[in-house]
C-alpha positions in Angstrom: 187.4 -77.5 -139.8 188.2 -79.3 -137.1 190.6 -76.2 -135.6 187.6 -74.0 -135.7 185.2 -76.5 -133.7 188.1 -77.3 -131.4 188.4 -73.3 -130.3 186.9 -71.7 -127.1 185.3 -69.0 -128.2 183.5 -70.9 -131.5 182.0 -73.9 -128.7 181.3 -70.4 -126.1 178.9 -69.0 -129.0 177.5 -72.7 -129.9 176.8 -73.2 -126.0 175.0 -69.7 -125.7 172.9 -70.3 -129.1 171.8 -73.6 -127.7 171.4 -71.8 -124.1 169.0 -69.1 -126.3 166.9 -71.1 -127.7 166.3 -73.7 -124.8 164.6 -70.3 -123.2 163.1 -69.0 -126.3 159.5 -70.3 -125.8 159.9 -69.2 -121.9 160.9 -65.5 -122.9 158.5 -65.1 -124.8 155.9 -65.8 -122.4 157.3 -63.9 -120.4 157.8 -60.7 -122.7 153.8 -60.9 -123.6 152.9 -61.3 -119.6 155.0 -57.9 -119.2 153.4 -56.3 -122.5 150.1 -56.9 -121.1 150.5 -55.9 -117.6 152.2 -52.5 -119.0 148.7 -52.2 -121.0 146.8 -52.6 -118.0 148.5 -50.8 -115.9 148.0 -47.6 -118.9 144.5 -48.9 -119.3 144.5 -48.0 -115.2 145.6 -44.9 -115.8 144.1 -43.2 -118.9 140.7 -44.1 -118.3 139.8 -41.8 -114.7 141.6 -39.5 -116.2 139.2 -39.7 -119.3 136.0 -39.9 -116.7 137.1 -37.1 -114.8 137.6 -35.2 -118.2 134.2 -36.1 -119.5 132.7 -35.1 -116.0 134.2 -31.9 -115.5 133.5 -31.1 -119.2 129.9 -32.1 -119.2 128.9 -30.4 -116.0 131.6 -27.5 -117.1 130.3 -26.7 -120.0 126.8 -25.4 -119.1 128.2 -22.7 -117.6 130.1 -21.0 -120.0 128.8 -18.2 -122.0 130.2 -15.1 -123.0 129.5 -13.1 -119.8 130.9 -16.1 -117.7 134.4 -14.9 -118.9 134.0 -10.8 -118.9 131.2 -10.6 -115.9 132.1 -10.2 -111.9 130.2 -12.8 -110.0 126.9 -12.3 -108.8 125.1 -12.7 -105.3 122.9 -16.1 -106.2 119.7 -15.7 -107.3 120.5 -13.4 -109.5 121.8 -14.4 -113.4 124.7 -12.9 -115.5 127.4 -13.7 -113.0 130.9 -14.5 -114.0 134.7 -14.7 -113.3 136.2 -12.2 -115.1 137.8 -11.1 -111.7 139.3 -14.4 -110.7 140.8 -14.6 -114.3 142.4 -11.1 -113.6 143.3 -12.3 -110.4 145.0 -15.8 -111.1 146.9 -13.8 -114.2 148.2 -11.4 -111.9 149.4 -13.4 -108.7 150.7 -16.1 -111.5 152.6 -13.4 -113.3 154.2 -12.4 -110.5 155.0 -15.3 -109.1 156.7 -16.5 -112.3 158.5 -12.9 -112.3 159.9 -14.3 -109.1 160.5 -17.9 -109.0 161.6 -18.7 -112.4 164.7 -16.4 -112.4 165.7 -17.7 -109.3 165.0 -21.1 -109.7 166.9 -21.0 -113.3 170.0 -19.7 -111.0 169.7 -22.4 -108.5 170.0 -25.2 -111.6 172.7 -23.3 -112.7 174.4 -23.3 -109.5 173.6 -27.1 -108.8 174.8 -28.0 -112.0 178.2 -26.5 -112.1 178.9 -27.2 -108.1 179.6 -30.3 -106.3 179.9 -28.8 -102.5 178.4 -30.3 -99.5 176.5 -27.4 -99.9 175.0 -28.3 -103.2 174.4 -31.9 -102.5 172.4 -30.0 -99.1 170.7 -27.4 -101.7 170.1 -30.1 -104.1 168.1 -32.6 -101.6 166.2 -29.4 -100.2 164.7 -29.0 -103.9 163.9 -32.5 -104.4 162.2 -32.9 -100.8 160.2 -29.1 -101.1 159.3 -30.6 -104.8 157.1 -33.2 -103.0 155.8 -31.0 -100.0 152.4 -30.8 -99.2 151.1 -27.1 -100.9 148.6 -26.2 -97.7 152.2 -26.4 -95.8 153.6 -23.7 -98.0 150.4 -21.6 -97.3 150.8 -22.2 -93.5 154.2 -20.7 -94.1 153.5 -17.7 -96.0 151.0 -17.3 -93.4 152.9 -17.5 -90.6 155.9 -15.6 -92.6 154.0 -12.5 -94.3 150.8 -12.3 -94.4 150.8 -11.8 -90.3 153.8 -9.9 -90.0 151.9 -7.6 -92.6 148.5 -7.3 -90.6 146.7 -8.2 -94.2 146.3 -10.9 -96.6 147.0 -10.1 -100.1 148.1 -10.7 -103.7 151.7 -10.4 -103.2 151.8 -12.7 -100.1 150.1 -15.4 -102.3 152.7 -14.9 -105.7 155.2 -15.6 -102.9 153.4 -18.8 -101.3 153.1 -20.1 -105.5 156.5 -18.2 -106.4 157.9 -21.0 -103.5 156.1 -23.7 -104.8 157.5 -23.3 -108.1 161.5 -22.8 -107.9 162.4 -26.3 -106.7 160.8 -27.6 -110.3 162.4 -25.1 -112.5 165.7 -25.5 -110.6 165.2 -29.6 -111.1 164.5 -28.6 -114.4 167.6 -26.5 -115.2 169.9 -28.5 -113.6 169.2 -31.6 -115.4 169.0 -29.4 -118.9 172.6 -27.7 -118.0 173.6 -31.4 -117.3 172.6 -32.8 -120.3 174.8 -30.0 -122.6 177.6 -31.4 -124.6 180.8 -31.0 -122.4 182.6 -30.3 -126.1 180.8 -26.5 -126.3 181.8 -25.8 -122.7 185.2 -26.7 -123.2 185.1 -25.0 -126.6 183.5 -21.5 -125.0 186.3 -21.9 -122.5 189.6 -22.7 -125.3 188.5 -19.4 -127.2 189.0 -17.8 -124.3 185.7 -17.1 -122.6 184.7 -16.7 -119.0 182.9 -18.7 -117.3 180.0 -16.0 -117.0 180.2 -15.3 -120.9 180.0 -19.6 -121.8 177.1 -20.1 -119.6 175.1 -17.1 -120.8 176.0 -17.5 -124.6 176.9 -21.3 -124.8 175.2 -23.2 -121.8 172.0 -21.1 -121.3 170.9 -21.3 -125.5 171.7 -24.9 -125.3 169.9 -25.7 -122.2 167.2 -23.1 -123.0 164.5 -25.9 -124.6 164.4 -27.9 -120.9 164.6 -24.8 -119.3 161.2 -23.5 -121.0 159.6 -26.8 -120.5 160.4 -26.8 -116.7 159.4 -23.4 -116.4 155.7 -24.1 -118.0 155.2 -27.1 -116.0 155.7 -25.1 -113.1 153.1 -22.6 -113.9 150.7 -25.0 -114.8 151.2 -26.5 -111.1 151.2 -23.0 -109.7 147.8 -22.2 -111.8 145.5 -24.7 -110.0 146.6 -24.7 -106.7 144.1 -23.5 -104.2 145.2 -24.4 -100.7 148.3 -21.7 -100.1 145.7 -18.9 -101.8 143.6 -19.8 -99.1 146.1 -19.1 -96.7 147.3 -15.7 -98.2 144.9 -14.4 -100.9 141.6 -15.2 -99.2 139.6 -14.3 -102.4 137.1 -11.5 -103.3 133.9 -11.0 -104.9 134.8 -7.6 -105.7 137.4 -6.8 -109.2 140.5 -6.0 -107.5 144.4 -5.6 -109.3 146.0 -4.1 -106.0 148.9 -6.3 -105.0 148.6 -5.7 -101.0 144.9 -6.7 -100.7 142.8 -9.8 -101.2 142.2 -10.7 -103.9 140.2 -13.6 -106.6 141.6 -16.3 -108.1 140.2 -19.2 -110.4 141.3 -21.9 -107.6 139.3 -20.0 -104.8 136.6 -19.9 -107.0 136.1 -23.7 -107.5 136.9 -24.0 -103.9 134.4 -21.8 -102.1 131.6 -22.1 -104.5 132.0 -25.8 -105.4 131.1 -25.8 -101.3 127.9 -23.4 -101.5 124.8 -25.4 -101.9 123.3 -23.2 -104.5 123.3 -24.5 -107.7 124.1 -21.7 -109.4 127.7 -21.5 -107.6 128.2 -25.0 -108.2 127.6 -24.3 -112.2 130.1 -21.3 -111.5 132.5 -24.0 -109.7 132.3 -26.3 -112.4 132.8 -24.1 -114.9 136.0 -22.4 -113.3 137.2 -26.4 -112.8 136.8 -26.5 -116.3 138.4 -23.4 -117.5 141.9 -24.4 -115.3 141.9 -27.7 -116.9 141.7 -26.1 -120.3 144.1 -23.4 -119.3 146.2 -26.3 -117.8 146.8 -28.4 -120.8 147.3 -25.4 -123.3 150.2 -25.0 -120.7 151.5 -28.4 -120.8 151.3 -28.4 -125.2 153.4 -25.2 -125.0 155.6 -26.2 -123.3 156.2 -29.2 -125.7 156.0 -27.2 -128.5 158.6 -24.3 -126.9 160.9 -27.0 -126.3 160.9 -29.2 -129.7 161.4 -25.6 -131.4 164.2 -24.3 -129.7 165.7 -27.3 -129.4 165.7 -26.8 -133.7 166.8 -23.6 -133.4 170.2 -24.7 -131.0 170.8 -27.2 -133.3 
């Protein structure tokens, strides 16, 4: 007995238990100080985000009907008016702005993730600082870049200004998901005698594919309610338009330019629009969740 209280590391573990509880009572103050500052500060957070919800929602709602999803607007004054043409017009400057950032944004995460160059770390800042850049300074580039070299704003110079916006999250994105695959199935593609090509299309990409989807939809949802490099590029139109090299509608414009009208009418219409993005927004961001829990099942 007395060779087991006479060793070092018994009297360590009796000096640390006495230690322990000598600070119990202060720890524990401590840890419920913490809990309820991390409540407040979610209390802080949640609850303008639930006013702004219920706002937009109760003045949102008044406008919706039927015809305010399958009409063109109307001059004010005059009833029936709707957004069908915005609607077409977000879809298609969205859908081709995904067409063109998200394949090039997945290579970029692919490229950052397998390379350690200068010029990666170089590529790899450039994506986290354009991630945080202002949007109206992407419009003043697309601007400046196509839509006066072209003589014309259009749909296709806007896709571009979003399509910009959008690869330095999906390239975050991928290169964090390409990251975070086992280093075992790489090396395992590789021993049976695959290229590097063949692993990361049939081992890395199916593996990273759940993160990759979830980046992806997060970017489009970002992409969907911005309004300030549309204004720069797209304009907006009352007219229903699907060319690519003229101006064009879109749901962001349309909370925008009406929200600022001092008709009621419009602002109903504004409202509404602000209502329908934040709808469209969040089925966005619960795809995305569900996309990724699912295929990450199916890579399992």
């Amino acid at each position: 007995m007395s060779i087991l209280q006479d060793d070092p590391l018994v009297i360590r573990r009796a000096q640390i238990r006495t230690a322990s509880q000598g600070s119990l009572r202060r720890r524990k103050v401590l840890s419920a100080l913490v809990a309820w500052w991390c409540g407040f500060a979610l209390i802080v957070a949640v609850v303008p985000l639930i006013v702004i919800t219920y706002f937009v929602a109760k003045r949102g709602l008044a406008a919706w009907s039927v015809g305010f999803f399958t009409h063109e607007p109307t001059p004010s004054g005059i009833p029936g008016g709707g957004i069908s043409n915005a609607i077409v017009g977000s879809l298609i400057i969205n859908g081709l702005a995904g067409l063109m950032g998200i394949p090039l944004g997945i290579l970029v995460g692919f490229y950052l993730a397998r390379t350690d160059t200068r010029f990666a770390g170089v590529l790899r800042y450039s994506a986290e600082v354009f991630t945080g850049i202002p949007s109206i300074a992407i419009g003043i580039f697309a601007y400046a870049f196509i839509v006066v070299p072209l003589g014309h704003f259009s749909a296709l110079s806007a896709a571009i200004a979003l399509a910009i916006l959008m690869i330095p999250v999906v390239a975050r994105a991928t290169e964090v998901s390409v990251r975070l695959v086992p280093t075992e199935l790489v090396e395992g593609g590789m021993a049976l005698g695959g290229q590097e090509g063949t692993v990361a299309r049939r081992v890395t990409f199916p593996a990273a594919l759940p993160g990759i989807v979830t980046g992806a939809l997060l970017a489009m949802s970002r992409a969907l309610g911005e309004s300030a490099p549309l204004l720069f590029t797209a304009v907006g139109s009352q007219y229903f338009s699907t060319s690519l090299t003229k101006p064009i509608a879109a749901l962001p414009l349309v909370v925008y330019i009406d929200g600022l009208q001092p008709f009621p009418d419009l602002q109903r219409a504004a409202w509404g629009t602000a209502l329908f993005l934040m709808v469209a927004a969040l089925v966005l961001n619960i795809a995305s969740r569900v996309a990724a829990r699912r295929l990450g099942v199916k890579s399992r």
